[in-house]
C-alpha positions as CSV (number, residue, x, y, z in Angstrom):
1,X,-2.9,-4.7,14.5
2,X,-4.3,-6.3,11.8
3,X,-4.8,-10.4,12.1
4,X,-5.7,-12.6,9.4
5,X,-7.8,-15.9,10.2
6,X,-7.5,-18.7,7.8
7,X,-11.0,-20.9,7.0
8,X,-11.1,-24.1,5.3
9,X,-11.7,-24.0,1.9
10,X,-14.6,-25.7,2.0
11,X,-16.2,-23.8,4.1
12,X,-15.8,-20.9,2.5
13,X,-16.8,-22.9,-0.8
14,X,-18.9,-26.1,-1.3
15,X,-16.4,-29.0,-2.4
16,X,-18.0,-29.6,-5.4
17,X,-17.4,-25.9,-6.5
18,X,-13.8,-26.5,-6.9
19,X,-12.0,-27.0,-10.7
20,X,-8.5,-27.2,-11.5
21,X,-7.4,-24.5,-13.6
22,X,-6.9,-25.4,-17.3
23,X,-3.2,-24.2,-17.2
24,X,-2.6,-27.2,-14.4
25,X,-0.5,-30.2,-15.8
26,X,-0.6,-33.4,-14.6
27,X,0.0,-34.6,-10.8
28,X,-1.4,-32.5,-8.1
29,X,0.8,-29.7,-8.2
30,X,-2.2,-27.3,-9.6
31,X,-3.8,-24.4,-8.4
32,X,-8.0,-24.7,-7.9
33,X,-10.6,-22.4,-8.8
34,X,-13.8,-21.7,-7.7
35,X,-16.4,-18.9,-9.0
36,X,-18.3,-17.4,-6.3
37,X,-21.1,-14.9,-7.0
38,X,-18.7,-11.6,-7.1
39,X,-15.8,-13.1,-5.7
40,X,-13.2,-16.4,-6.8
41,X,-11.7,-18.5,-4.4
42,X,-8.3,-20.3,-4.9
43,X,-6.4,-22.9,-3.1
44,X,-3.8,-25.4,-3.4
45,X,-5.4,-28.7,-5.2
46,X,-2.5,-30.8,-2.8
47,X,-4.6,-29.4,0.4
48,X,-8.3,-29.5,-0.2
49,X,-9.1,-28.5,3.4
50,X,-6.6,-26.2,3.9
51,X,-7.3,-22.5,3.7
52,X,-8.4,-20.6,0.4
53,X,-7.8,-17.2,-0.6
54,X,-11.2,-15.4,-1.8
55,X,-10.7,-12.2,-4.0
56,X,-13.4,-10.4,-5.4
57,X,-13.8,-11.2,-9.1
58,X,-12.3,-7.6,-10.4
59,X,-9.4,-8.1,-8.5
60,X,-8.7,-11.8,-10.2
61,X,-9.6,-10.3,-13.4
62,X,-6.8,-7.3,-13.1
63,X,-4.4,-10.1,-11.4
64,X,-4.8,-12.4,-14.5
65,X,-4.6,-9.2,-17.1
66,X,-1.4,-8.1,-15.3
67,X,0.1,-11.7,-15.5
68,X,-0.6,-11.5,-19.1
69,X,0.8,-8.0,-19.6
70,X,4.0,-9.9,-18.3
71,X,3.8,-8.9,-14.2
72,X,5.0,-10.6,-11.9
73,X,3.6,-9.3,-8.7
74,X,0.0,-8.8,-9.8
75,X,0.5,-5.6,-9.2
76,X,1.5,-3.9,-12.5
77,X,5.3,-3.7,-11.5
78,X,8.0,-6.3,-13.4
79,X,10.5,-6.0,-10.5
């Protein structure tokens, strides 16, 4: 059985790493960014310690190209 383990986000990426994403509005309901050689990390801007999820950058690049294509799932189906 796989288990997943979640890590702060800072561990996994210094605090000062961390930028909202331009497409945030105002408040703190945004999503965070971070570029890690080869890999992005993103996390909930409300829960700076909580846990991040780290993709490697290919796979944030086809998420974000599928999200503009008009996915929904980041996985290239609209269902």
């Amino acid at each position: 059985m796989n288990s997943v383990h979640a890590t702060p986000s800072t561990l996994v990426v210094p605090e000062g790493a961390w930028f909202k994403s331009s497409y945030s509005g105002p408040g703190n309901a945004c999503v965070e960014l971070a570029d890690v050689i080869g890999r992005v990390g993103v996390r909930d801007s409300k829960w700076k310690t909580g846990p991040a999820l780290v993709l490697a950058s290919a796979a944030w690049a086809a998420f974000l190209a599928d999200v503009q294509r008009g996915g929904r799932l980041g996985n290239g189906f609209t269902d």
